[in-house]
C-alpha positions as CSV (number, residue, x, y, z in Angstrom):
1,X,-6.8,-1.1,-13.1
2,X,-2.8,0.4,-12.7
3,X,-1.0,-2.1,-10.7
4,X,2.4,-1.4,-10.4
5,X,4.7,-3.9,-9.0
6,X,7.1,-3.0,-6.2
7,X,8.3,-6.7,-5.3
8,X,7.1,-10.2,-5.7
9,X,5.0,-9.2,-2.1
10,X,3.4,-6.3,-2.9
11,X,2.4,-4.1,-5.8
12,X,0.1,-0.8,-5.3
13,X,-2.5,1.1,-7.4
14,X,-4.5,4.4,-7.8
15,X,-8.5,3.6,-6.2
16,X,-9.3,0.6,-7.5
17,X,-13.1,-0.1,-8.1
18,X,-15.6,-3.0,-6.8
19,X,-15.5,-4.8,-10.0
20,X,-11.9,-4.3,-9.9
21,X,-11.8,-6.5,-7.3
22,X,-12.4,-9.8,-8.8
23,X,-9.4,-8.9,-10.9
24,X,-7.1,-8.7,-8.4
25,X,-8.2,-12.1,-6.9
26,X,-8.0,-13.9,-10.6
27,X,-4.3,-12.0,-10.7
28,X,-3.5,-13.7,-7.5
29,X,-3.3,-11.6,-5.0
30,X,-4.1,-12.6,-1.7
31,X,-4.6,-9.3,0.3
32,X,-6.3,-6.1,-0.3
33,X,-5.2,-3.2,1.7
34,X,-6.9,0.2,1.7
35,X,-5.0,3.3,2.5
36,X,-7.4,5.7,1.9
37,X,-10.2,7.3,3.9
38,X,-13.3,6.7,2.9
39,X,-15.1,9.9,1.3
40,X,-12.0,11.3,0.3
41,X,-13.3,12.8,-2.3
42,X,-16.7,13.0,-4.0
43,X,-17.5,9.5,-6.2
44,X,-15.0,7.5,-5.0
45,X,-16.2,3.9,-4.2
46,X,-17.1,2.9,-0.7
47,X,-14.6,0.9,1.0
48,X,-17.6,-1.1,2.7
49,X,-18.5,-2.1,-1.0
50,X,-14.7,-2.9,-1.6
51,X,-14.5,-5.0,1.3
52,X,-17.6,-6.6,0.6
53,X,-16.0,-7.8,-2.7
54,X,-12.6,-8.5,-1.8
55,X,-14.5,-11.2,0.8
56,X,-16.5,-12.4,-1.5
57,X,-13.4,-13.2,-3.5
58,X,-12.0,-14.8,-0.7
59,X,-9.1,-12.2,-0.4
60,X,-7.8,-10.9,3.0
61,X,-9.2,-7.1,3.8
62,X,-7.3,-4.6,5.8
63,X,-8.6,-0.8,5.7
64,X,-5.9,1.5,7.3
65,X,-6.8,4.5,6.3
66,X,-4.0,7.0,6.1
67,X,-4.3,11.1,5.6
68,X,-2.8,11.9,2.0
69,X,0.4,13.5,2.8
70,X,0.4,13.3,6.1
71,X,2.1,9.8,7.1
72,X,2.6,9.5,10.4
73,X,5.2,7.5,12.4
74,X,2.2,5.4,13.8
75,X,1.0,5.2,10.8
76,X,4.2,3.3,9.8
77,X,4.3,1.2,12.8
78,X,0.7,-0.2,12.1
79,X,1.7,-0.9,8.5
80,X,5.0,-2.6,9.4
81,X,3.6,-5.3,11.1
82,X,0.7,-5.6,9.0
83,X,2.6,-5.5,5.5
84,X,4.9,-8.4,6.9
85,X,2.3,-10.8,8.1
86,X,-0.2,-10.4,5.3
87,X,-0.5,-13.2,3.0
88,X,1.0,-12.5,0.0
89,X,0.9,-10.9,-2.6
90,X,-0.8,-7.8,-1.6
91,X,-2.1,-5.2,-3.2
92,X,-2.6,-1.6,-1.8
93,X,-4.0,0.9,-3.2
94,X,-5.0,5.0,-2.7
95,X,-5.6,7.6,-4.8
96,X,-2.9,7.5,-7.0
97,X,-0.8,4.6,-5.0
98,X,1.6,7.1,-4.0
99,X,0.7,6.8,-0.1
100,X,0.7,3.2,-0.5
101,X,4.4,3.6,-2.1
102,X,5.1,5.6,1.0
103,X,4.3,3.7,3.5
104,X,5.4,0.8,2.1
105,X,9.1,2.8,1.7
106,X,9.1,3.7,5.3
107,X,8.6,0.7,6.8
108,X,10.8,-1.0,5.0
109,X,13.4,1.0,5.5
110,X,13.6,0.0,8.9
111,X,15.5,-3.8,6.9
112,X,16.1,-2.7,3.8
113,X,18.9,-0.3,2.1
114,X,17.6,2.6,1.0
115,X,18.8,2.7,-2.8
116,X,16.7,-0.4,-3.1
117,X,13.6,1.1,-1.7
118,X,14.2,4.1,-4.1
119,X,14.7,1.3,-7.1
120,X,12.1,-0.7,-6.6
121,X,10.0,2.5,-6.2
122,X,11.0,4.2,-9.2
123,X,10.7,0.8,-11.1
124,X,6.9,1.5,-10.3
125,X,6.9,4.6,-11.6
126,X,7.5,6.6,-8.1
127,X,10.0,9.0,-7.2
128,X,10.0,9.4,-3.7
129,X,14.0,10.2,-3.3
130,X,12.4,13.2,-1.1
131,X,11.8,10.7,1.7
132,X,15.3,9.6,2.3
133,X,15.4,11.7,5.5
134,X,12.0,10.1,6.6
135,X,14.1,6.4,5.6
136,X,17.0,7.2,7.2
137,X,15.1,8.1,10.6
138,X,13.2,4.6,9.8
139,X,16.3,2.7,9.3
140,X,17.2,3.6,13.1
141,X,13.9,2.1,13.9
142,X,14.3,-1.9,13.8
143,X,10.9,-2.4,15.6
């Protein structure tokens, strides 16, 4: 499993698998959260099976599935909330994290200065400087 840290509250990872699961929970995290659609692609894990797990470990399960590359501004305003009232830490996770990075980016942009976003991202090994329009359209958003 390739967690990568963004913050003492969340850290993300490419599709993480059911036995992976148990992992997370001895690691400590608290909350799973699935960002990608189920049958995505061919052979990637149920997220029925995923949740399954993550309850038996007695870990918090939120699917909200978002279309790779195609982030919407709802889609930020359901993980806002969401990514501020889980208990923490969570763990996120994708295809390759990178939509988990991003949606984590844009909705905290809405409190948080944007060269900080793009640190802590790149710390994690994403460079997602392209969204700083996206951030700076976010940051007018407080909601």
């Amino acid at each position: 499993m390739d967690i990568r840290k963004i913050d003492d509250t969340i850290s993300v990872a490419p599709q993480i698998s059911v036995d992976d699961v148990a992992e997370a929970a001895r690691l400590g995290f608290k909350t799973l959260v699935a960002n990608r659609p189920d049958h995505e692609e061919p052979g990637q894990p149920s997220m029925a099976d995923i949740e399954a797990a993550a309850k038996e470990q007695g870990l918090e399960w939120v699917y909200m599935p978002v279309e790779s590359g195609n982030i919407t501004d709802e889609d930020v305003d359901r993980f806002a909330p969401m990514i501020r009232d889980a208990a923490k830490p969570v763990l996120a996770f994708c295809r390759s994290g990178t939509r988990c990075t991003v949606l984590w980016a844009l909705s905290a942009a809405r409190s948080n200065p944007a060269q900080e976003i793009f640190t802590k991202a790149r710390n994690a090994g994403y460079d997602i400087s392209g969204l700083a329009p996206r951030m700076a359209q976010q940051a007018q958003n407080k909601g």
